[in-house]
C-alpha positions in Angstrom: -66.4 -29.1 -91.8 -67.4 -31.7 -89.6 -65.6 -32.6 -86.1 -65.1 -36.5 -87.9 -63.6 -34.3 -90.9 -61.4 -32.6 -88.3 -60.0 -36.2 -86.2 -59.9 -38.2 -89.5 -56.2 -39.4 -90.0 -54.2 -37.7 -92.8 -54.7 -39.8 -96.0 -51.9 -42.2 -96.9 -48.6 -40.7 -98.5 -49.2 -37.4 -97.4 -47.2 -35.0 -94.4 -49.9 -33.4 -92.3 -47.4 -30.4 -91.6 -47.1 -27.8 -93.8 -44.8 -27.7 -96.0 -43.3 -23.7 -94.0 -42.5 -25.7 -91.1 -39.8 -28.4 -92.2 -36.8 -27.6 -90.5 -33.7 -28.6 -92.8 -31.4 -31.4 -92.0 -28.3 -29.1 -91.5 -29.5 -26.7 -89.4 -30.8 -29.0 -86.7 -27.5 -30.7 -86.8 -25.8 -27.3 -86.4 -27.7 -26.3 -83.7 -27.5 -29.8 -81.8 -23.3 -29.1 -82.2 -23.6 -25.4 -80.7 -25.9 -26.8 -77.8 -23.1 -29.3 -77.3 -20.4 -26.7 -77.3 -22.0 -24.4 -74.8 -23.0 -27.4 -72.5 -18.9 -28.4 -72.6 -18.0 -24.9 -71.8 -20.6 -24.7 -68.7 -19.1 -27.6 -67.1 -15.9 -25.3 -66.5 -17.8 -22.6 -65.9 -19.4 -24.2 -62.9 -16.1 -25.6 -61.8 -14.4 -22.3 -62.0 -12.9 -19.7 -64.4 -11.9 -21.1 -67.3 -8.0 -19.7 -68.1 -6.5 -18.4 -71.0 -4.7 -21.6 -71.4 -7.7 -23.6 -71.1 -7.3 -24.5 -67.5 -10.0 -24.3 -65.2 -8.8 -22.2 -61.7 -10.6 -23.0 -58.7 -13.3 -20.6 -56.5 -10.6 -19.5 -54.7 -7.7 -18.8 -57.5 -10.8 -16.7 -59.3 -11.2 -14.6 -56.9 -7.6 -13.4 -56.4 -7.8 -13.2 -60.2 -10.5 -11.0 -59.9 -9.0 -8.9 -56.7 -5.2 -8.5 -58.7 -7.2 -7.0 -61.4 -8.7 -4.4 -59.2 -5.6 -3.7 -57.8 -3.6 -3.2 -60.9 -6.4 -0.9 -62.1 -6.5 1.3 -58.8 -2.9 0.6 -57.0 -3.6 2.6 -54.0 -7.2 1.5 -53.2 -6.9 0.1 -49.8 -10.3 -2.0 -50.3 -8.5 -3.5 -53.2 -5.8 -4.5 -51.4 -7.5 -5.7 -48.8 -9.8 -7.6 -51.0 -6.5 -9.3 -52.3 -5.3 -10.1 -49.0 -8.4 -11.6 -48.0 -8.6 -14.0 -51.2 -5.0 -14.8 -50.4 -5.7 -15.6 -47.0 -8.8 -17.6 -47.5 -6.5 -19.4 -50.0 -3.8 -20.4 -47.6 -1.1 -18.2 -49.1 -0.3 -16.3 -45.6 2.7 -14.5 -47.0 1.3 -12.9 -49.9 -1.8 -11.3 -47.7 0.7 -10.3 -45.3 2.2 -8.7 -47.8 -1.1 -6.5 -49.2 -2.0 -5.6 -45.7 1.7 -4.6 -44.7 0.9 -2.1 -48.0 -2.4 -1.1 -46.6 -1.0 -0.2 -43.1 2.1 2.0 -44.5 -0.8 3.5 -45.8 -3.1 4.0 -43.2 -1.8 2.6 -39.9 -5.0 2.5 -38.1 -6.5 0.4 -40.8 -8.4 -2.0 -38.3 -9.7 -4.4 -40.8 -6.2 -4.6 -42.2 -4.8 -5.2 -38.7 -7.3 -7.8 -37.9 -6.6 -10.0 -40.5 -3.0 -9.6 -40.1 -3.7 -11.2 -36.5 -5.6 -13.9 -38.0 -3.2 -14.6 -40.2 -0.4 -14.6 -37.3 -2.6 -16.9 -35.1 -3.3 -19.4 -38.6 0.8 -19.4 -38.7 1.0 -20.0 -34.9 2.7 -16.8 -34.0 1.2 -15.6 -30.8 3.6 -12.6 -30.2 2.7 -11.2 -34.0 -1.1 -12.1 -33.2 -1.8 -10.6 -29.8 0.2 -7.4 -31.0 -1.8 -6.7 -34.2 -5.3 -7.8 -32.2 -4.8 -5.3 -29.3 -4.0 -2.9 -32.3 -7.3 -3.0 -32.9 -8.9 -3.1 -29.7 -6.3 0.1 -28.6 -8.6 2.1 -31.8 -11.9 0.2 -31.2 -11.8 -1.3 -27.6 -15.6 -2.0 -28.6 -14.4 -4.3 -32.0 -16.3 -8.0 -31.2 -14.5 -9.9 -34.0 -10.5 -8.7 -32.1 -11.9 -9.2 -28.5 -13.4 -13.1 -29.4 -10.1 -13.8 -31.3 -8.2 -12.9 -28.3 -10.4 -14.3 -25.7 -10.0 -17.7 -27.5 -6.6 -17.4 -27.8 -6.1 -16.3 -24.2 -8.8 -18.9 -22.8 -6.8 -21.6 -25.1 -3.9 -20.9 -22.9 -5.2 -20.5 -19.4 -4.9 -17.0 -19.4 -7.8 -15.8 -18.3 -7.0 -12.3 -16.9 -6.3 -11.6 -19.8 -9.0 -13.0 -21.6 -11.0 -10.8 -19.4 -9.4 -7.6 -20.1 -9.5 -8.1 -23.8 -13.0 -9.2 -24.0 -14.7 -7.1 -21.5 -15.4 -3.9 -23.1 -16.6 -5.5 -26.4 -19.0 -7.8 -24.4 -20.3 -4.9 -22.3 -21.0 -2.8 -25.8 -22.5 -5.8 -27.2 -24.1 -7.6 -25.1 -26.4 -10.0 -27.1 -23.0 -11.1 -28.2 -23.0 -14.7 -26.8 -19.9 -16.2 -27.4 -18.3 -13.0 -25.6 -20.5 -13.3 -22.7 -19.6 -16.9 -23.2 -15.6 -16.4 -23.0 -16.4 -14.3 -19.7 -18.4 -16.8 -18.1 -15.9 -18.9 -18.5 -12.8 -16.9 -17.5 -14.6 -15.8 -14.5 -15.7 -19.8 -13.4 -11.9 -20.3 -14.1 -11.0 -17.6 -11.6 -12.9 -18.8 -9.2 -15.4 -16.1 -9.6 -18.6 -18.2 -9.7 -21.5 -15.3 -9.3 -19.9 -13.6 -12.0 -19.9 -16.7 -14.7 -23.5 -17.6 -13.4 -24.5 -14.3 -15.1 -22.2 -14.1 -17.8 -23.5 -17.5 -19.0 -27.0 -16.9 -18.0 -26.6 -13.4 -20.2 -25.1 -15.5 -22.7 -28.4 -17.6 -22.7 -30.7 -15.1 -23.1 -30.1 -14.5 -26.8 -28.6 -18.2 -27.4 -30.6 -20.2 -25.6 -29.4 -23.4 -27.3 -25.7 -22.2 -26.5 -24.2 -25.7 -25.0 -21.2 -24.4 -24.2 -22.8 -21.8 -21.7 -25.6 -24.8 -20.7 -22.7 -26.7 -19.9 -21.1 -23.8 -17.6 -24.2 -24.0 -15.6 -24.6 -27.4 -14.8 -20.2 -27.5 -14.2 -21.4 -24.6 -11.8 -24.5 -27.0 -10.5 -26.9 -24.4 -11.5 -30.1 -24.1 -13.4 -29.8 -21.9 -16.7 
């Protein structure tokens, strides 16, 4: 064979495939209606679980869906239960995660995760009393806990309490101290005080592993200082 025998054009009336690889009418139909299908499906999948109803629940419904099913299975597995409260918290419904970490602490009082986000929860529903209690909780069985101490130095800085803010955030910022936004809430309980040498270093320590921090840039230049 020739190459001009090998780029000639087919001769007229005749299907240059072979004859093995027709595909028939009805299967490429059926195939086009199952690609369909699936493609419908997806779209709810993306948007979130589809129900047994057919209605789609959001990120947030899915995932206490997902946590009340790992509580039903193990009933007294605190990480379920916190897992729960978490998803119900993250979902707005404050009274049912107080409710799974209410379980979790008759379980184990000195459940600190379970104690934190029973503060959060408290500050969310703007009850101070209920929030500082379950905070120092924590800090009272891990004085060192950064996510307690910067939720009650913000609260306490929010409401010009700064002696307090100290004492709550102090021992947490010393253990951590490339923590910047506890070094911040010192600096700035200490400039509040009237303490200026001591908010010159907390926001200069603050600095040295933010250095972009504005809030402690700011403190500076209030303070009429160079970073």
């Amino acid at each position: 064979m020739t190459e001009s025998d090998m780029t000639s054009p087919p001769a007229a009336g005749t299907d240059p495939r072979p004859e093995g690889n027709l595909i028939p009418m009805w299967l490429a139909v059926l195939v086009l209606i199952l690609l369909l299908a699936v493609m419908a499906v997806g779209g709810y999948v993306i948007r979130g679980v589809v129900a047994g109803e057919g209605r789609a629940l959001s990120p947030r419904e899915a995932d206490i869906e997902s946590w009340r099913a790992k509580v039903q299975a193990a009933p007294k597995d605190n990480s379920a239960r916190l897992g729960l409260g978490y998803a119900y918290q993250n979902a707005g419904r404050y009274d049912k995660a107080l409710a799974e970490y209410a379980i979790v602490l008759r379980s184990d009082p000195r459940d600190t995760a379970a104690l934190y986000n029973r503060g959060i929860v408290y500050l969310k529903l703007d009850d101070g009393r209920k929030a500082e209690e379950s905070l120092w909780s924590v800090l009272a069985l891990e004085p060192g806990h950064v996510l307690a101490a910067k939720a009650l130095g913000e609260y306490y800085t929010g409401q010009d309490h700064y002696r307090s803010a100290i004492k709550a955030v102090r021992p947490a910022a010393q253990a951590h101290p490339e923590m910047s936004d506890l070094q911040y809430l010192m600096g700035l309980s200490y400039e509040k005080l009237g303490n200026t040498e001591w908010a010159i270093a907390r926001y200069r320590q603050a600095l040295k592993y933010t250095p972009d921090m504005q809030e402690s840039l700011e403190g500076l230049e209030r303070l009429g200082v160079k970073p």
